[in-house]
mmCIF file of the N, C-alpha and C atoms, coordinates in Angstrom:
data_MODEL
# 
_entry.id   MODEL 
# 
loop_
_atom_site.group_PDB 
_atom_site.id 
_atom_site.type_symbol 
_atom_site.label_atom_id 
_atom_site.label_alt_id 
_atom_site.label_comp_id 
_atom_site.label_asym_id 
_atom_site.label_entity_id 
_atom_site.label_seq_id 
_atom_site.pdbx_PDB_ins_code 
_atom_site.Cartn_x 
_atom_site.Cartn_y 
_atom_site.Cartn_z 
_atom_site.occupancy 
_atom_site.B_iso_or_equiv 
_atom_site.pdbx_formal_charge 
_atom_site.auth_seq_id 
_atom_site.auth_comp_id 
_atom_site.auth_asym_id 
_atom_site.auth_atom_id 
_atom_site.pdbx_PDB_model_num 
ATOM 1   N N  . UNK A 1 1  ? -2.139 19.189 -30.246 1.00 0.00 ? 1  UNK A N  1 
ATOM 2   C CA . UNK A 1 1  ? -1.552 20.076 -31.241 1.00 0.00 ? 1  UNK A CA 1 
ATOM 3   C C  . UNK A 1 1  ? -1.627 19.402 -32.607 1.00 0.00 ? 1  UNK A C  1 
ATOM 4   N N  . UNK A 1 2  ? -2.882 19.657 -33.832 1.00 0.00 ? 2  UNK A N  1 
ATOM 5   C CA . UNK A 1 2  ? -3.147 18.684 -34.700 1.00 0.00 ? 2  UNK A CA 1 
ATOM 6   C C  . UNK A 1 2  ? -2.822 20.382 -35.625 1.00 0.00 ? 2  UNK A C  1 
ATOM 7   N N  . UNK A 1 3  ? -1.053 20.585 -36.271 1.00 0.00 ? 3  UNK A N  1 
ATOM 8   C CA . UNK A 1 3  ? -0.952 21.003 -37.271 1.00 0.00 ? 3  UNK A CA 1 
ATOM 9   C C  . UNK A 1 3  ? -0.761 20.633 -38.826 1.00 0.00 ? 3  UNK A C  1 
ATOM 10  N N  . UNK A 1 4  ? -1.626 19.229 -39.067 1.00 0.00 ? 4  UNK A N  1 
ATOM 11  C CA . UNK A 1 4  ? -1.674 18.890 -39.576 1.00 0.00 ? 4  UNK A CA 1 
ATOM 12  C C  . UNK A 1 4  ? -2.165 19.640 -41.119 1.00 0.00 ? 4  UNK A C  1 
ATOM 13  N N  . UNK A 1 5  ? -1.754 20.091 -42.089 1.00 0.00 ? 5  UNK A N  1 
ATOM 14  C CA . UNK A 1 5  ? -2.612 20.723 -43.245 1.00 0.00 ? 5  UNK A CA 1 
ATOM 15  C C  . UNK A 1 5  ? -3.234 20.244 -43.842 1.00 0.00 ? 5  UNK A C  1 
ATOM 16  N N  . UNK A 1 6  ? -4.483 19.843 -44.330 1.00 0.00 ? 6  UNK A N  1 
ATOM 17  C CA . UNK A 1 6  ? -5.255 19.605 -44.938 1.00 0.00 ? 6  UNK A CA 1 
ATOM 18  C C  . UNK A 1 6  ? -5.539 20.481 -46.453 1.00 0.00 ? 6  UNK A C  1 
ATOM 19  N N  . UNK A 1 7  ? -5.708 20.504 -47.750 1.00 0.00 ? 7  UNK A N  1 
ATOM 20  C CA . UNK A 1 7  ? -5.960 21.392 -48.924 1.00 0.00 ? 7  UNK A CA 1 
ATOM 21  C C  . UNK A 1 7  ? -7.510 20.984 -49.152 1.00 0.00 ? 7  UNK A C  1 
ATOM 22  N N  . UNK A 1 8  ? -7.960 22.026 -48.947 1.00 0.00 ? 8  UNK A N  1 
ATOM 23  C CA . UNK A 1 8  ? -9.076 22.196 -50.342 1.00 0.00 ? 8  UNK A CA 1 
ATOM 24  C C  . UNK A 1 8  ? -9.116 22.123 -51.337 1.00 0.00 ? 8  UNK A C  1 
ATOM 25  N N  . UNK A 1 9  ? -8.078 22.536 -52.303 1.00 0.00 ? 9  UNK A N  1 
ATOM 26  C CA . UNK A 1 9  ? -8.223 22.524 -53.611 1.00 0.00 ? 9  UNK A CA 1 
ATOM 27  C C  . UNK A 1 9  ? -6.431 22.253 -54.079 1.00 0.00 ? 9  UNK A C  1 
ATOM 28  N N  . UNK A 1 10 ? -6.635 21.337 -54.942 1.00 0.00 ? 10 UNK A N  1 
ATOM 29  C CA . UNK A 1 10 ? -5.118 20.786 -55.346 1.00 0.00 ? 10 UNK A CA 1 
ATOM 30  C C  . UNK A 1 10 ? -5.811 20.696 -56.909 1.00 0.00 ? 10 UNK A C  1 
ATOM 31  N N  . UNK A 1 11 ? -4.571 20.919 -57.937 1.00 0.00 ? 11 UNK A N  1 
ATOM 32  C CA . UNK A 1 11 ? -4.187 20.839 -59.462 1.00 0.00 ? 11 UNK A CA 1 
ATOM 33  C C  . UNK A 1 11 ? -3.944 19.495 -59.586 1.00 0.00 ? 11 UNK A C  1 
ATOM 34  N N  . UNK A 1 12 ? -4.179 18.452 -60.582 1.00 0.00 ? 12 UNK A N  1 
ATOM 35  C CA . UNK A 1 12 ? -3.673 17.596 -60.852 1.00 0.00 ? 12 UNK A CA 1 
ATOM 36  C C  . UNK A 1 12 ? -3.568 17.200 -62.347 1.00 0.00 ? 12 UNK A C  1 
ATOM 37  N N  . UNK A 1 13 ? -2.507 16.288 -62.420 1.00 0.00 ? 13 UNK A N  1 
ATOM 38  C CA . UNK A 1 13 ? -2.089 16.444 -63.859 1.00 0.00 ? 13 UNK A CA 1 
ATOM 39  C C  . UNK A 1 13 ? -1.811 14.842 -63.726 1.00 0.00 ? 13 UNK A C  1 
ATOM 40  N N  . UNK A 1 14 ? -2.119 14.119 -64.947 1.00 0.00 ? 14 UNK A N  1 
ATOM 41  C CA . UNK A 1 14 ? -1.850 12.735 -65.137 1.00 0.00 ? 14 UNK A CA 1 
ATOM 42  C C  . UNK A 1 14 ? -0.981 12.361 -66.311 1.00 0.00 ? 14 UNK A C  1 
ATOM 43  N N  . UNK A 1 15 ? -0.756 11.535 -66.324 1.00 0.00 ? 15 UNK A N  1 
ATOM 44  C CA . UNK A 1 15 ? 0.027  10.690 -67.754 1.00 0.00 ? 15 UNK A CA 1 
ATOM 45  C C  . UNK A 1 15 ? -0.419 9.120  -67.681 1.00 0.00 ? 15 UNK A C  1 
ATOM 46  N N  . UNK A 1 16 ? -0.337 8.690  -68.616 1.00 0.00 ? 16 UNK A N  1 
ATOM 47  C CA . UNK A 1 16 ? -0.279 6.587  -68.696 1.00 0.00 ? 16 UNK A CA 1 
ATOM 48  C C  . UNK A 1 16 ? 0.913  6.680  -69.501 1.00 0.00 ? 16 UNK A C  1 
ATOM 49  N N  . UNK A 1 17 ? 1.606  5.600  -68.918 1.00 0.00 ? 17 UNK A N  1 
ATOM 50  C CA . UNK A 1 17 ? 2.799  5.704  -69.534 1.00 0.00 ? 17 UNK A CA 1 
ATOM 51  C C  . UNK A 1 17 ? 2.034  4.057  -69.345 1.00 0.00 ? 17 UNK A C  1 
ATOM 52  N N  . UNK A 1 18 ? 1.719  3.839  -70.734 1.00 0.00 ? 18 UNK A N  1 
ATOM 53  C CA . UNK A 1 18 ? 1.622  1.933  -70.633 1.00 0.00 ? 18 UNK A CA 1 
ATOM 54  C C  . UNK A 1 18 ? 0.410  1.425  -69.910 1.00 0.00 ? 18 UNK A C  1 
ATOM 55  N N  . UNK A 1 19 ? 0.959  0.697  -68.814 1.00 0.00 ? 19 UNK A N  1 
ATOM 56  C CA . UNK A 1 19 ? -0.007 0.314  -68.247 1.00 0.00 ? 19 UNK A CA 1 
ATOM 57  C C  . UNK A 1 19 ? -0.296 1.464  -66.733 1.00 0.00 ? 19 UNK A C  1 
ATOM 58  N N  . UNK A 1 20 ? 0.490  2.115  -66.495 1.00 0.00 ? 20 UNK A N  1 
ATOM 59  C CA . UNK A 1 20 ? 0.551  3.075  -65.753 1.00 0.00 ? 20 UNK A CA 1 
ATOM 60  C C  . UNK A 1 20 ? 0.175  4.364  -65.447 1.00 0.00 ? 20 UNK A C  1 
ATOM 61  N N  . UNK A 1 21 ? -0.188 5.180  -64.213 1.00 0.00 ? 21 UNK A N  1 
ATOM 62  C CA . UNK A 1 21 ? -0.653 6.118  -64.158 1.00 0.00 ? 21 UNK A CA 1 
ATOM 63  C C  . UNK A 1 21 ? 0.148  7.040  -63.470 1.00 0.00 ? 21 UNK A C  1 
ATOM 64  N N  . UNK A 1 22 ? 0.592  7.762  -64.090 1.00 0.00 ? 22 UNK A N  1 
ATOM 65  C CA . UNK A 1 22 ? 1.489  8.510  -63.176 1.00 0.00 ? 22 UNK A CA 1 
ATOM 66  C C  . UNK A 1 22 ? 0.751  10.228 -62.770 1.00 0.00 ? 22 UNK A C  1 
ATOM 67  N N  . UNK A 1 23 ? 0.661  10.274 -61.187 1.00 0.00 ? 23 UNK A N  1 
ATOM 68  C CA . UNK A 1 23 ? -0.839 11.834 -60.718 1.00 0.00 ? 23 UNK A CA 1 
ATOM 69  C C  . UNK A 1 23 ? 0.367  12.611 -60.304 1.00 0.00 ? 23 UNK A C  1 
ATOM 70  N N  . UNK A 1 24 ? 0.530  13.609 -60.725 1.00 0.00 ? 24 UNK A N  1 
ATOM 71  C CA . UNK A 1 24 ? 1.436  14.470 -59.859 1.00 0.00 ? 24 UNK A CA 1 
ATOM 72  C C  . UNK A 1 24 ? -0.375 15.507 -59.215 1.00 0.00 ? 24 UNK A C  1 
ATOM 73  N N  . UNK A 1 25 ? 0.064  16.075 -58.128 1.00 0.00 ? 25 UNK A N  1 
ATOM 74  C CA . UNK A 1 25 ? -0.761 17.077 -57.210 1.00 0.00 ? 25 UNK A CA 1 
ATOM 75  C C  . UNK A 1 25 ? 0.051  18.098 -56.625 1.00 0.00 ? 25 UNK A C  1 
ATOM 76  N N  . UNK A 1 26 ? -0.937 19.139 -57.078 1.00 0.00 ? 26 UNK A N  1 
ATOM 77  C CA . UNK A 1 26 ? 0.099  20.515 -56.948 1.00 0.00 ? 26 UNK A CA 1 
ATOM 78  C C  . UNK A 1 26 ? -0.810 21.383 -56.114 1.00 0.00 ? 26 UNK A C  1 
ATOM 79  N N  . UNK A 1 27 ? 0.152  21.937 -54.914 1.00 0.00 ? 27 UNK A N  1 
ATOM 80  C CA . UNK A 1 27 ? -0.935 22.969 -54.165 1.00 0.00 ? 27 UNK A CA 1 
ATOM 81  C C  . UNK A 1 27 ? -0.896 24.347 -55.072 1.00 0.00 ? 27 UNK A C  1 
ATOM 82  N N  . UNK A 1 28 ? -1.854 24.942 -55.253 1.00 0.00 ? 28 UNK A N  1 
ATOM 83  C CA . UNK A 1 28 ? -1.868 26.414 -56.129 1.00 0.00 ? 28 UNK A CA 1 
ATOM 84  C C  . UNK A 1 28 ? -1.358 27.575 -55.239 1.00 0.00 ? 28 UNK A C  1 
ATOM 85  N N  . UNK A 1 29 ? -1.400 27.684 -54.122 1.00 0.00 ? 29 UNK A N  1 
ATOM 86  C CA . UNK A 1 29 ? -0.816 28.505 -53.223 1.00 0.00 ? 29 UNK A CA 1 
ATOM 87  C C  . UNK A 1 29 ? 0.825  28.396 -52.936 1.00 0.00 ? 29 UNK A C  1 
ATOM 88  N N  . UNK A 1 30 ? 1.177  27.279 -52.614 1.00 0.00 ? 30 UNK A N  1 
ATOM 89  C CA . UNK A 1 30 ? 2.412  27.016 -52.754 1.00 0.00 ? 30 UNK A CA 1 
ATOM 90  C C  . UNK A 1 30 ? 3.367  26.635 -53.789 1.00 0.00 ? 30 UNK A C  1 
ATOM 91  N N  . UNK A 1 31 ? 2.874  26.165 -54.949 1.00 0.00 ? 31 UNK A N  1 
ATOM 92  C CA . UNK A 1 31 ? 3.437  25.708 -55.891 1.00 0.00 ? 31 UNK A CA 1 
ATOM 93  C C  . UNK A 1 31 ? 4.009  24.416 -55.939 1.00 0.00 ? 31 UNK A C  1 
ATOM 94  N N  . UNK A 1 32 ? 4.474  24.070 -54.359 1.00 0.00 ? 32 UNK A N  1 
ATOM 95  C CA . UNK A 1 32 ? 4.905  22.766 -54.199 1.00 0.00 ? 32 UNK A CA 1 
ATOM 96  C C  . UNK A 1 32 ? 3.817  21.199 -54.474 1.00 0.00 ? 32 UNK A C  1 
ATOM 97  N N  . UNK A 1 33 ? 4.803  19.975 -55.276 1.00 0.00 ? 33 UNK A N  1 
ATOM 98  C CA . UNK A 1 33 ? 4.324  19.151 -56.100 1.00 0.00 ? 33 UNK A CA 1 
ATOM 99  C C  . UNK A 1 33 ? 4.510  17.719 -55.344 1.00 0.00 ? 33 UNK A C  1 
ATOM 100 N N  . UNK A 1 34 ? 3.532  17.014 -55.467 1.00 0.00 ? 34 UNK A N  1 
ATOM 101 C CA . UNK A 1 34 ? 4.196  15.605 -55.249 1.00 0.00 ? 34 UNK A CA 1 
ATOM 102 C C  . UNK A 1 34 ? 3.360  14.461 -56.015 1.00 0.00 ? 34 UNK A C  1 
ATOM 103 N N  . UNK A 1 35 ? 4.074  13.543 -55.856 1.00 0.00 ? 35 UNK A N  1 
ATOM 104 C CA . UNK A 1 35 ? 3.987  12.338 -57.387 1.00 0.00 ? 35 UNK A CA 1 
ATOM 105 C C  . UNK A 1 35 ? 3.224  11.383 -56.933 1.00 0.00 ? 35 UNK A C  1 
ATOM 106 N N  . UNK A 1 36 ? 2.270  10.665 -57.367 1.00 0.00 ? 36 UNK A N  1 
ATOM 107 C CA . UNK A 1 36 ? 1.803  8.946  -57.088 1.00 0.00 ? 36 UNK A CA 1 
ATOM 108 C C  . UNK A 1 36 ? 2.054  8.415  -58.415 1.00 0.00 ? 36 UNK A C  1 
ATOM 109 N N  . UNK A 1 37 ? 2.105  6.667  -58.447 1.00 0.00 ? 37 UNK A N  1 
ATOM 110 C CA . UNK A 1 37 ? 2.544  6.138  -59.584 1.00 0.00 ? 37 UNK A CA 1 
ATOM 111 C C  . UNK A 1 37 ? 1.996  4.901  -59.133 1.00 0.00 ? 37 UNK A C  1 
ATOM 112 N N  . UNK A 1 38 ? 1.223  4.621  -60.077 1.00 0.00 ? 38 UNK A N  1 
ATOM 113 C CA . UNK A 1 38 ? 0.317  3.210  -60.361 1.00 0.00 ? 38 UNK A CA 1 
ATOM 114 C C  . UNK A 1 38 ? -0.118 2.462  -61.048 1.00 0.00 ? 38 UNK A C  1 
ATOM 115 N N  . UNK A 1 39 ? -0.633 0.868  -61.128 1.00 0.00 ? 39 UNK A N  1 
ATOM 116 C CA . UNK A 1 39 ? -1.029 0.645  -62.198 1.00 0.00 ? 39 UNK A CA 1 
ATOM 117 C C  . UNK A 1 39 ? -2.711 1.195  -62.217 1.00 0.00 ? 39 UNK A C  1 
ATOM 118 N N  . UNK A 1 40 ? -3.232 1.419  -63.997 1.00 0.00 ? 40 UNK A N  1 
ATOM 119 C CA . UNK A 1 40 ? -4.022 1.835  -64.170 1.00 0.00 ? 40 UNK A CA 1 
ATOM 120 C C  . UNK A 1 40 ? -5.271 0.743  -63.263 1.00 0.00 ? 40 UNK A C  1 
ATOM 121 N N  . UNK A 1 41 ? -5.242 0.134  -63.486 1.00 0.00 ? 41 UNK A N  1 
ATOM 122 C CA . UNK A 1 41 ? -6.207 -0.759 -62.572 1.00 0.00 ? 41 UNK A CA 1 
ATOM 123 C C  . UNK A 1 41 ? -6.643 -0.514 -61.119 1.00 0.00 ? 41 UNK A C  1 
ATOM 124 N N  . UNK A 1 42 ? -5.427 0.622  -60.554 1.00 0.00 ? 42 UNK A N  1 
ATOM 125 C CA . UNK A 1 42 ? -5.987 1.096  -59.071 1.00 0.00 ? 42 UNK A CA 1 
ATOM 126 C C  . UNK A 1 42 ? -6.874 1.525  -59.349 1.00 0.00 ? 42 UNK A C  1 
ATOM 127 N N  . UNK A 1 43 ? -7.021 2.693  -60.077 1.00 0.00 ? 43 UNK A N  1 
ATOM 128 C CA . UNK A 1 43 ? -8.358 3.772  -60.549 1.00 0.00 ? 43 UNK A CA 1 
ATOM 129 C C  . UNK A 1 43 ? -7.473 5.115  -60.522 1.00 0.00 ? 43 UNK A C  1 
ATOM 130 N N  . UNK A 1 44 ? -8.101 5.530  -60.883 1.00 0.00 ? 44 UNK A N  1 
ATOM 131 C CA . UNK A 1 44 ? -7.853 7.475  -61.030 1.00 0.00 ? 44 UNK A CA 1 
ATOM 132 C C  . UNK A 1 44 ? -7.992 7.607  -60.059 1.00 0.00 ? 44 UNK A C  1 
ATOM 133 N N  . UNK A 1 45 ? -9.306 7.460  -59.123 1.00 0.00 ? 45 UNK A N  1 
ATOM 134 C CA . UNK A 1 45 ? -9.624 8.285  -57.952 1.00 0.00 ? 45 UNK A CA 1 
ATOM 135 C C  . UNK A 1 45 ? -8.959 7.932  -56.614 1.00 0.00 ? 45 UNK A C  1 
ATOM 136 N N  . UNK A 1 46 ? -8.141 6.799  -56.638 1.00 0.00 ? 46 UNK A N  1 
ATOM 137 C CA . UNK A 1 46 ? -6.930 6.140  -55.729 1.00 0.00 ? 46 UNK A CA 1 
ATOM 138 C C  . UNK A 1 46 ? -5.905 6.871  -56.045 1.00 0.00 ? 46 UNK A C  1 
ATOM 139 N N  . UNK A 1 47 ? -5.395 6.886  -56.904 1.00 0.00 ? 47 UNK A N  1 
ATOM 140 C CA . UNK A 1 47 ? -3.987 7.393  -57.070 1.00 0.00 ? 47 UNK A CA 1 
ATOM 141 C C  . UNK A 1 47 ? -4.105 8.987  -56.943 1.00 0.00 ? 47 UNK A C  1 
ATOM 142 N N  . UNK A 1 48 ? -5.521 9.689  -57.737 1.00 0.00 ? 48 UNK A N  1 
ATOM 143 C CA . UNK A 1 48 ? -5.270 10.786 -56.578 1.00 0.00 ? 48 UNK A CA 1 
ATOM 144 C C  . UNK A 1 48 ? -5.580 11.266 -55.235 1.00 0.00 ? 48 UNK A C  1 
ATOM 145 N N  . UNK A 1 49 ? -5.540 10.301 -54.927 1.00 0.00 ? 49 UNK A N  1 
ATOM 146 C CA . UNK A 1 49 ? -6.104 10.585 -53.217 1.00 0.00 ? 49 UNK A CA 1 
ATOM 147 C C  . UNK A 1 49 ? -4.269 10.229 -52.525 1.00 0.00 ? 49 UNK A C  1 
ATOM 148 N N  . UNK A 1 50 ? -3.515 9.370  -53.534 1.00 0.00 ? 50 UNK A N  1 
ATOM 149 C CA . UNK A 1 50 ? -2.882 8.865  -52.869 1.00 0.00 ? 50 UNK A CA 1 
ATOM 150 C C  . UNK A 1 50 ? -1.141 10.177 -52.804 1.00 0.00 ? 50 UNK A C  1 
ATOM 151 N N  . UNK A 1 51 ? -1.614 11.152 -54.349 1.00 0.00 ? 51 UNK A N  1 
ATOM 152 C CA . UNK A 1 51 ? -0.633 12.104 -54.522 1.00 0.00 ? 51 UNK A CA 1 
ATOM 153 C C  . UNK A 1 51 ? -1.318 13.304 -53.513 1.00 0.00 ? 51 UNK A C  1 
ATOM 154 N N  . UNK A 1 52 ? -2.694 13.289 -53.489 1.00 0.00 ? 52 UNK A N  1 
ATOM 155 C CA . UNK A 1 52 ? -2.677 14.163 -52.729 1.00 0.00 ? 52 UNK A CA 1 
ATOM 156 C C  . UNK A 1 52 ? -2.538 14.224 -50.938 1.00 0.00 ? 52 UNK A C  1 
ATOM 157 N N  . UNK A 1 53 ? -2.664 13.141 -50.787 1.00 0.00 ? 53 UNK A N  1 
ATOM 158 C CA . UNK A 1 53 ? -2.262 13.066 -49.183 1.00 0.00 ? 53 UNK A CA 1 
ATOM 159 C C  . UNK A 1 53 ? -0.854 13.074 -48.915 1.00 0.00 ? 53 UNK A C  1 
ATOM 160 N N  . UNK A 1 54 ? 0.188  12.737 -50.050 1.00 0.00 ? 54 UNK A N  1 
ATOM 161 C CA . UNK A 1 54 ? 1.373  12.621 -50.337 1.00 0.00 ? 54 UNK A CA 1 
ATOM 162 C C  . UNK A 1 54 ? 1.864  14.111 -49.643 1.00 0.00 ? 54 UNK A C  1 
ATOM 163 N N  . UNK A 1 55 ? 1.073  15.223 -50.614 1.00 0.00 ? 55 UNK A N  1 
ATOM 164 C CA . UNK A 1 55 ? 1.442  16.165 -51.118 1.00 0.00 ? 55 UNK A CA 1 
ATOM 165 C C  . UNK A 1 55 ? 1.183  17.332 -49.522 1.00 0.00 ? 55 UNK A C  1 
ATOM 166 N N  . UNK A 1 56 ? 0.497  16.500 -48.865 1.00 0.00 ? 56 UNK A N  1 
ATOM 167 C CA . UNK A 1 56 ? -0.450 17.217 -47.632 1.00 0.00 ? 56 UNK A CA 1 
ATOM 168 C C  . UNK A 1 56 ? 0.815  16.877 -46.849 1.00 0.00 ? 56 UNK A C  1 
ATOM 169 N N  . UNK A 1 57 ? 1.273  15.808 -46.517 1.00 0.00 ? 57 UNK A N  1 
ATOM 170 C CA . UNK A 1 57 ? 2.238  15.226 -45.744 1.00 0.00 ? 57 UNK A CA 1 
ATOM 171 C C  . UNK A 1 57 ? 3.719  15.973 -46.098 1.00 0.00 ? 57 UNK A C  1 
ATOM 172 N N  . UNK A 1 58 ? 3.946  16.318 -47.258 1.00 0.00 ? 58 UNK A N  1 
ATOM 173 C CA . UNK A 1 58 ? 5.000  17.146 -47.534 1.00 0.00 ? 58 UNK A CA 1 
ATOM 174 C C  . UNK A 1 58 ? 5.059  18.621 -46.959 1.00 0.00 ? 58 UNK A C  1 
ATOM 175 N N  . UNK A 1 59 ? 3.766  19.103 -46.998 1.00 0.00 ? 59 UNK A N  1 
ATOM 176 C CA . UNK A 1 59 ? 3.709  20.731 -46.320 1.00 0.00 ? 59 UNK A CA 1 
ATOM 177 C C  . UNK A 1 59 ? 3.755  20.753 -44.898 1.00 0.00 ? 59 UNK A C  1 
ATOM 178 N N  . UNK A 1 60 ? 2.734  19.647 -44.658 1.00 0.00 ? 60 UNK A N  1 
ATOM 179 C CA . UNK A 1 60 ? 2.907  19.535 -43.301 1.00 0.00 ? 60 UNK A CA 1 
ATOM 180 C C  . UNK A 1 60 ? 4.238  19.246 -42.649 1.00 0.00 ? 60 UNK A C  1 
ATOM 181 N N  . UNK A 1 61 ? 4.978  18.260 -43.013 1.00 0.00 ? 61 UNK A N  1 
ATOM 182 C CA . UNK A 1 61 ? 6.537  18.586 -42.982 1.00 0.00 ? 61 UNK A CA 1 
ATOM 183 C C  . UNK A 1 61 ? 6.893  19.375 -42.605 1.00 0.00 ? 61 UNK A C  1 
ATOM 184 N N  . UNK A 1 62 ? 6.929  20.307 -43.914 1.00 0.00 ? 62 UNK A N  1 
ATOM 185 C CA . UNK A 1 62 ? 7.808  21.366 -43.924 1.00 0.00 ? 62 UNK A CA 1 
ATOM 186 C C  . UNK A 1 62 ? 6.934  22.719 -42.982 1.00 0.00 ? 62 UNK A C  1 
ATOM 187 N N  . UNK A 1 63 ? 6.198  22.620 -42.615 1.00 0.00 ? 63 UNK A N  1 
ATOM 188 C CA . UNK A 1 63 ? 5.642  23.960 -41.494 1.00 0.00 ? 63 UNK A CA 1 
ATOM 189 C C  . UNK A 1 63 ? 5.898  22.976 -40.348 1.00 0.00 ? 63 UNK A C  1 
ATOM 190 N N  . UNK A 1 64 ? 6.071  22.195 -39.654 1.00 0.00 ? 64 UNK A N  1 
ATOM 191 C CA . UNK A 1 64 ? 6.864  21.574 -38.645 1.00 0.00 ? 64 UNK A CA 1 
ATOM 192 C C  . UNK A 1 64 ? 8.331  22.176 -39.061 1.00 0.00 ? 64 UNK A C  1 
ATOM 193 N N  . UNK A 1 65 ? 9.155  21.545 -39.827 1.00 0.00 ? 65 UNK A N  1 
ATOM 194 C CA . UNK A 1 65 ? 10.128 22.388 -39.960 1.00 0.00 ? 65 UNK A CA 1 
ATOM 195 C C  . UNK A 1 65 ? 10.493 23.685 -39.810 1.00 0.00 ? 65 UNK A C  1 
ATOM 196 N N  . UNK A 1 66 ? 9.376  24.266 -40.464 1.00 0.00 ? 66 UNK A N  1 
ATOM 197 C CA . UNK A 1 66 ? 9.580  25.986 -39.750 1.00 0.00 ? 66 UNK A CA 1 
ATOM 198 C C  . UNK A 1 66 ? 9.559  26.677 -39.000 1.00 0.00 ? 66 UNK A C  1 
ATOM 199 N N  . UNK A 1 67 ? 8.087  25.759 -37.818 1.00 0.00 ? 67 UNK A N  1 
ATOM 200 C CA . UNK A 1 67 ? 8.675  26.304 -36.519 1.00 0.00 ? 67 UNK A CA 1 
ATOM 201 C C  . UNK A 1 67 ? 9.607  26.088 -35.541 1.00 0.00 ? 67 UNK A C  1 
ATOM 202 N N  . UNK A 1 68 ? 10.269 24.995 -36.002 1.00 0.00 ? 68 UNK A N  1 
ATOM 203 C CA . UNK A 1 68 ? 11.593 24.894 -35.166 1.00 0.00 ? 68 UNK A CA 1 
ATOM 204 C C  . UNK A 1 68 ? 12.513 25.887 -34.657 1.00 0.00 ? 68 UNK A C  1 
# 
């Protein structure tokens, strides 16, 4: 039983605050958001891999939750 969600397509939005990168990733269907925060030196393409699996793990959550 792999109800795991996976997204195709996620929004992302960045900031540097300093030396920092802060990715929020947003599903467009759900609206629901979640955050990574790093130094710039990880890379861009780490930190969003890292909000968006974040963000996968949050839905998936919550549809476990729902079929309870």
């Amino acid at each position: 039983m792999n109800d795991r969600v996976t997204l195709s397509h996620v929004y992302y939005e960045m900031r540097v605050y300093g030396k920092y990168l802060r990715v929020h990733a947003i599903d467009p269907d759900s609206g629901q958001e979640a955050m990574a925060t790093g130094l710039l030196s990880m890379g861009e393409a780490t930190l969003k891999n890292n909000a968006k699996r974040k963000l996968e793990y949050i839905l998936t959550k919550k549809r476990r939750e729902g079929r309870s």
